[in-house]
N, CA and C of each residue as an Amber inpcrd file, in Angstrom:
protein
   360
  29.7550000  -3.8370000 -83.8230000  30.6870000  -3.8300000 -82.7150000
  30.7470000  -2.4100000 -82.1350000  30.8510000  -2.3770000 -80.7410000
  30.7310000  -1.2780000 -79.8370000  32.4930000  -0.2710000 -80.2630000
  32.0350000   0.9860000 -80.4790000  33.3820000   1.4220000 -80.8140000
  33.3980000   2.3310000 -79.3990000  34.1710000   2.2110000 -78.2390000
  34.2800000   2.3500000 -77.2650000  34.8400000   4.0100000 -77.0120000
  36.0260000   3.8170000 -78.1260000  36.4610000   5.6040000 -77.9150000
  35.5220000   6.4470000 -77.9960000  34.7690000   6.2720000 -79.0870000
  34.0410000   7.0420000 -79.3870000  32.7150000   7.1470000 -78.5420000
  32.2320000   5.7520000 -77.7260000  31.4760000   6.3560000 -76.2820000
  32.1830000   6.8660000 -75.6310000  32.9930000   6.8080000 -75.1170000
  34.0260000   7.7530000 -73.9290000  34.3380000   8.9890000 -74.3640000
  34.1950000   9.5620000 -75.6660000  34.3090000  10.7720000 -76.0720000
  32.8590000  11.5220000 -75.9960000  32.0920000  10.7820000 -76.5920000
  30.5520000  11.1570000 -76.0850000  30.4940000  11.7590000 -74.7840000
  30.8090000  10.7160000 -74.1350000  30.4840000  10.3990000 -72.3680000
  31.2810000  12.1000000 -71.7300000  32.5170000  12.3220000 -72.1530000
  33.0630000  13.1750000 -71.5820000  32.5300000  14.6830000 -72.2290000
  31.9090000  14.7460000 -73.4460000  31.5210000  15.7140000 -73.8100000
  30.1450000  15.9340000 -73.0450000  29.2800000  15.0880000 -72.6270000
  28.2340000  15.0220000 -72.3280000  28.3000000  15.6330000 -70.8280000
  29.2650000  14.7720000 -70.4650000  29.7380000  15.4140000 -68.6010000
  30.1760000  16.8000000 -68.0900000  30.8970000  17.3410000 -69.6160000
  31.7360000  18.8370000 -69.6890000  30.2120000  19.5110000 -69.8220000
  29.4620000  19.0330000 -70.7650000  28.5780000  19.9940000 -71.0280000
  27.0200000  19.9740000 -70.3630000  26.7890000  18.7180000 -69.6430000
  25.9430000  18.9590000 -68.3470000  26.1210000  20.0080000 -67.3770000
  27.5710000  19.5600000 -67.0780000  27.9380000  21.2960000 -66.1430000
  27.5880000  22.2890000 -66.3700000  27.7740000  22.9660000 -67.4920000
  26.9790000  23.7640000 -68.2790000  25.8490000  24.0110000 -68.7050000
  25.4420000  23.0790000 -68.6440000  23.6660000  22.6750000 -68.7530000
  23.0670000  23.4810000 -67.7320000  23.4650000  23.0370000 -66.4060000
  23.1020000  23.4700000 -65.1180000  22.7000000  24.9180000 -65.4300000
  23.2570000  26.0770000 -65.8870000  22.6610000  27.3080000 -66.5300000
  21.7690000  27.4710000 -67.0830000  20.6860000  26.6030000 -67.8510000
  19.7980000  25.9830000 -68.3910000  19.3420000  25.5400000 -68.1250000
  18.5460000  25.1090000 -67.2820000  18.2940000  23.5080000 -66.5070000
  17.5320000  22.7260000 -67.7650000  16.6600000  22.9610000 -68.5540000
  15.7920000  21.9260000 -69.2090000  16.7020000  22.3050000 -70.5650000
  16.8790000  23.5940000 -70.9870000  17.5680000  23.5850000 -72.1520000
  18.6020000  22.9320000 -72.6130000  19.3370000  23.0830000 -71.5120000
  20.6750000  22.8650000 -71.5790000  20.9750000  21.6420000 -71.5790000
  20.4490000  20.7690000 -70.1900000  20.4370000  19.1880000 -70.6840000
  20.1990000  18.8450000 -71.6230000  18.8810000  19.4430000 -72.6700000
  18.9700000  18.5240000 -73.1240000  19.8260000  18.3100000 -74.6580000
  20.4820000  19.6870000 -74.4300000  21.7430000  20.5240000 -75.6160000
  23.0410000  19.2750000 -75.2450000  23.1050000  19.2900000 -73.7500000
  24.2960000  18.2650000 -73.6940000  24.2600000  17.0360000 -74.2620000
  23.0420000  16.2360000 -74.1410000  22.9850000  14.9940000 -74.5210000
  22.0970000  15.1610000 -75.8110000  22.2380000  16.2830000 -76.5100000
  22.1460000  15.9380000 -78.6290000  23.4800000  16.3190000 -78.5560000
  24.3990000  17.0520000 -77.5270000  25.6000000  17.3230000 -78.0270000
  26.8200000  16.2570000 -77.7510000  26.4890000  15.2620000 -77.1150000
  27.1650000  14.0360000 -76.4080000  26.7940000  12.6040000 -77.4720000
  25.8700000  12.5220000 -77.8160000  25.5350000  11.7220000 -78.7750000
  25.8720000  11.8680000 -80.1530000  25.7240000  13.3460000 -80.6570000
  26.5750000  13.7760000 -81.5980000  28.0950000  13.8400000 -81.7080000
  28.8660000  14.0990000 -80.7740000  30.5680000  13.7830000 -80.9050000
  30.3950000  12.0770000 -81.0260000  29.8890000  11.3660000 -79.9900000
  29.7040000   9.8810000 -80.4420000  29.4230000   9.1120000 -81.9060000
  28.2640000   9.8020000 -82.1900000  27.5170000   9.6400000 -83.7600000
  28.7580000   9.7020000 -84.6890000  29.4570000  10.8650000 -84.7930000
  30.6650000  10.9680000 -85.2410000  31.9670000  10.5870000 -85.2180000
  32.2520000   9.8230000 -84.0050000  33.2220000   9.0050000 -83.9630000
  33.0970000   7.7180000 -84.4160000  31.7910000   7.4890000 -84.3640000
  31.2200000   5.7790000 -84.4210000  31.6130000   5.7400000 -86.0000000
  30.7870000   6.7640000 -86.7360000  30.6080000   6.7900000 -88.0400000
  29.6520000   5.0860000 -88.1790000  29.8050000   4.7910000 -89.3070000
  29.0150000   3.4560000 -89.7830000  27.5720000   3.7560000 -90.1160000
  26.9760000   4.5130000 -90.2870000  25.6630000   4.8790000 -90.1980000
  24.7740000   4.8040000 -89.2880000  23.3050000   5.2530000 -89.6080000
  22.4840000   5.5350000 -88.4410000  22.1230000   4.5890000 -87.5060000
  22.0760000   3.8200000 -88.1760000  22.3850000   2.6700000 -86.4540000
  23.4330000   2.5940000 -85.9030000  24.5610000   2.7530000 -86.3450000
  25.5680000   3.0730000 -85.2590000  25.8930000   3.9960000 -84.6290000
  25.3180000   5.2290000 -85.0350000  25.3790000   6.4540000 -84.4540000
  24.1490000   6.4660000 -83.3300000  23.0110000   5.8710000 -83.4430000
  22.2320000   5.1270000 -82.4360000  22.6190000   5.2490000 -81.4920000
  23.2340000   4.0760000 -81.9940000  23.4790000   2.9250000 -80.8680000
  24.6360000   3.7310000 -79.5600000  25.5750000   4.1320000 -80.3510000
  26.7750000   4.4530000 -79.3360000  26.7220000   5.9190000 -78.9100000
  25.6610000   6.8950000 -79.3000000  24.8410000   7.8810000 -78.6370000
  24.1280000   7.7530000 -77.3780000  23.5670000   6.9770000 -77.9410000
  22.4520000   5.7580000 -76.4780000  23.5900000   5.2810000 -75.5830000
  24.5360000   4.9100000 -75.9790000  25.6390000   4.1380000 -74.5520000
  26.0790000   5.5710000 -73.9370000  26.2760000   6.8860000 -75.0130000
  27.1240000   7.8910000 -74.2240000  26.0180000   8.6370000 -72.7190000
  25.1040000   8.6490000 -73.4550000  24.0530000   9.3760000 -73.1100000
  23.7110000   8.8410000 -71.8700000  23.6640000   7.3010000 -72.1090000
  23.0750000   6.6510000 -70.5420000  24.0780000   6.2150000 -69.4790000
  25.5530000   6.6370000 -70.0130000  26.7410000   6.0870000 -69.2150000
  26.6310000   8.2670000 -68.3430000  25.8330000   9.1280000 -68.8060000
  26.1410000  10.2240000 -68.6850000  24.9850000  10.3900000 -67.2860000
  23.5040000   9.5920000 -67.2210000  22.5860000   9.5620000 -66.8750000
  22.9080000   8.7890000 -65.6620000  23.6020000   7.9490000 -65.4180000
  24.1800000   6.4490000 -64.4360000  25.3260000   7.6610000 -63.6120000
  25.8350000   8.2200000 -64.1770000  27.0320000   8.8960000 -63.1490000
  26.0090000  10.2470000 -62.8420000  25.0730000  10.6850000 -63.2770000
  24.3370000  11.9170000 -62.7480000  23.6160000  11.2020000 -61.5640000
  22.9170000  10.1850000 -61.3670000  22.1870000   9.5980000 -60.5480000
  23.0830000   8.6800000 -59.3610000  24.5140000   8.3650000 -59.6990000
  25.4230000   7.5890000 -58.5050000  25.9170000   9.0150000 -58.1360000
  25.8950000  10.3020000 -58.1930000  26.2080000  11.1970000 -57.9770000
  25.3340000  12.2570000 -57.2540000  24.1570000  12.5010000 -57.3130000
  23.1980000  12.6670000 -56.7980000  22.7800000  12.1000000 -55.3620000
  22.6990000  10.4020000 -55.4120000  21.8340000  10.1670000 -54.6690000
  22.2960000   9.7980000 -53.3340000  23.8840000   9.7060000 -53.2270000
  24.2390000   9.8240000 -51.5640000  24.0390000  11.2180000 -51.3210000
  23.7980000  12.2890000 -52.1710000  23.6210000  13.7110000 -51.1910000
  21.9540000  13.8470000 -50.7440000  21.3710000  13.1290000 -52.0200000
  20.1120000  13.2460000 -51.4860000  19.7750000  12.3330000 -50.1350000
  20.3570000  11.1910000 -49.7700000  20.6350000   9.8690000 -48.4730000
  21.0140000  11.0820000 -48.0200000  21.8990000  11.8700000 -47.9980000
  22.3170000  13.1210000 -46.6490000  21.3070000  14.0360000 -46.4250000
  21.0200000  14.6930000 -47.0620000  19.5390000  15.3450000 -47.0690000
  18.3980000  15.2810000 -46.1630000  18.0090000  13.8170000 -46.9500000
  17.0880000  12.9690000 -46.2350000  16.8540000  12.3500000 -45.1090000
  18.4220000  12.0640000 -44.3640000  18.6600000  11.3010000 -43.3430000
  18.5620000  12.5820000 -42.4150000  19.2860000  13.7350000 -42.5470000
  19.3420000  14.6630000 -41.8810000  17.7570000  15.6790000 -41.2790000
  16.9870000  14.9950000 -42.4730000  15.5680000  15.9000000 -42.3060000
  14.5480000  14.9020000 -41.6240000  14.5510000  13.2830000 -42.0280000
  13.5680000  12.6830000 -41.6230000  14.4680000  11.2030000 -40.8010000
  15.5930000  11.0460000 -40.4600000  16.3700000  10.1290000 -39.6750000
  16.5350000   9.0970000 -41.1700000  17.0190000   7.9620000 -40.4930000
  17.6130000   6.5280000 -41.5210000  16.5100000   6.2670000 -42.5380000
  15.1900000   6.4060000 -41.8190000  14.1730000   5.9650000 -43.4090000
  14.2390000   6.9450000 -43.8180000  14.5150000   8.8350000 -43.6060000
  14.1630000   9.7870000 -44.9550000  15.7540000   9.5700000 -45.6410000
  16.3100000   9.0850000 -44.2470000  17.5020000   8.9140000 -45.5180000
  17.7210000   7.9200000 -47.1970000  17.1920000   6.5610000 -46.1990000
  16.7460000   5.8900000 -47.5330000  15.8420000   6.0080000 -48.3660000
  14.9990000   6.6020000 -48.1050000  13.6310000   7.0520000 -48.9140000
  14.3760000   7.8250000 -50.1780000  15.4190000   9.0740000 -49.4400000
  15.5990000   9.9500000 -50.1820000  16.7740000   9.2480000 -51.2580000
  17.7760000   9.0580000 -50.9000000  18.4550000   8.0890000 -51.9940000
  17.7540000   7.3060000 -52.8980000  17.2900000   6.1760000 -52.0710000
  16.4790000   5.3620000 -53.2360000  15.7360000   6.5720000 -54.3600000
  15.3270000   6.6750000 -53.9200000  13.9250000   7.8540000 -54.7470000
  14.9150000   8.1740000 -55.6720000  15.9580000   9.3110000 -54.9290000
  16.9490000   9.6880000 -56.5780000  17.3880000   8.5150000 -57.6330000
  17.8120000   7.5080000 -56.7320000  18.2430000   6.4390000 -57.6680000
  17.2370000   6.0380000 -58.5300000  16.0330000   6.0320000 -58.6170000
  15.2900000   4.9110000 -59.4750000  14.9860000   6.4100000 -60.1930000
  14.4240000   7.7340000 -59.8700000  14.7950000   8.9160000 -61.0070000
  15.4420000   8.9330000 -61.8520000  16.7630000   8.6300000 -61.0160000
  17.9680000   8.5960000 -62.1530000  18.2890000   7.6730000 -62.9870000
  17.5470000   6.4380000 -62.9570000  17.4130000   5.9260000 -63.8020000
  16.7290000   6.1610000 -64.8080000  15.4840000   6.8230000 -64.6230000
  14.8050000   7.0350000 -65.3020000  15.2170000   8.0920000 -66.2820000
  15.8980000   9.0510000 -65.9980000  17.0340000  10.5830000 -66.6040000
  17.8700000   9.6330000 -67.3260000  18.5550000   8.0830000 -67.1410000
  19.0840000   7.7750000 -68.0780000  18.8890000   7.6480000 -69.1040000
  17.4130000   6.7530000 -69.0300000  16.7310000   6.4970000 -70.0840000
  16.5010000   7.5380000 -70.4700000  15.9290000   9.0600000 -70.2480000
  15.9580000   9.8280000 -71.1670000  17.2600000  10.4140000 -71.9600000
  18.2770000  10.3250000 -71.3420000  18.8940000  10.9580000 -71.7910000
  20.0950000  10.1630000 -72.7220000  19.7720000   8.7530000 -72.7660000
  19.7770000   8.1210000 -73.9030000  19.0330000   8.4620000 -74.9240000
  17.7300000   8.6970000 -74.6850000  16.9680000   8.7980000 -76.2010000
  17.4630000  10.0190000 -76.9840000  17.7510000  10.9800000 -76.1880000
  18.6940000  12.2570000 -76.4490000  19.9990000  11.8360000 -77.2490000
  20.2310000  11.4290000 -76.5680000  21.7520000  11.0200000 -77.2820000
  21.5550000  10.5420000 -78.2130000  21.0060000   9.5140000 -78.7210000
  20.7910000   8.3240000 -79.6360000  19.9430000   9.8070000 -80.6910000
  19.3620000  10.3770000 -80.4460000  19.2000000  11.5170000 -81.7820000
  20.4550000  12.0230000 -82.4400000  20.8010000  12.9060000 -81.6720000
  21.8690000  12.8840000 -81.6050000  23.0360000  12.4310000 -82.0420000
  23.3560000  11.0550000 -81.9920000  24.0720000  10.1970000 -82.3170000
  23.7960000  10.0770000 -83.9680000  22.4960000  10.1060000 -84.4350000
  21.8220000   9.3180000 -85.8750000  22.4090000  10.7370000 -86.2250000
  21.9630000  11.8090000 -85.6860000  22.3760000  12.7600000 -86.9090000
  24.2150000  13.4330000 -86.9750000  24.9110000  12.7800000 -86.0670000
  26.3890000  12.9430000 -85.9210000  27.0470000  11.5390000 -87.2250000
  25.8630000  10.6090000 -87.0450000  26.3430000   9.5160000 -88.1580000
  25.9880000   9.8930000 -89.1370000  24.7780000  10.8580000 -89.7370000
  24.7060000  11.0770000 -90.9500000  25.5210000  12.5070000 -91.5240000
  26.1890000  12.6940000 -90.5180000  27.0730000  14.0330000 -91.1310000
  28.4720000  13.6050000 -91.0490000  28.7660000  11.9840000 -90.6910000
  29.8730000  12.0520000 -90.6570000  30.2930000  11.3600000 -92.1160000
């Protein structure tokens, strides 16, 4: 069973510390999401599949708001440089990226997560 606080504690550590990331760009992300999956891992407790598992939800609930966040500025961007199709070009494009940043940054987490469950 999904222990929910403990994604939403993930999720918000992950969000505090993306910001921060930004100082880093490759480091740092990817410090936020072993460090977002780990407060998760640790709340979940239950062992390494549950620290998995609810690493992976923090991580990709962290990846989904980086990319719905992103991609109307990139639609502004785009629209502004190449009219209504660079606008959609440019949104879409971030969006299916950012999907793709979820998925990574689930797998991040979900490390993360296993080793926050085995220390908890």
């Amino acid at each position: 069973m999904t222990n929910w606080r403990a994604v939403l504690w993930g999720f918000v550590v992950g969000v505090v510390a993306g910001l921060f990331g930004f100082l880093l760009p490759v480091v740092g992300h990817a410090a936020a999401g072993l460090l977002a999956g780990f407060v998760a891992g640790v709340l979940a407790g239950g062992g390494i599949a549950s620290g998995i598992w609810h690493g992976a939800l923090a991580g990709a609930l962290d990846g989904i708001l980086l990319a719905l966040l992103v991609a109307p500025i990139a639609a502004l961007i785009g629209g502004a440089a190449g009219g209504p199709a660079g606008g959609l070009l440019g949104g879409a494009g971030v969006l299916v990226i950012g999907v793709a940043i979820a998925l990574v940054f689930a797998v991040d987490s979900a490390i993360g997560g296993a080793i926050g469950a085995l220390l908890s």
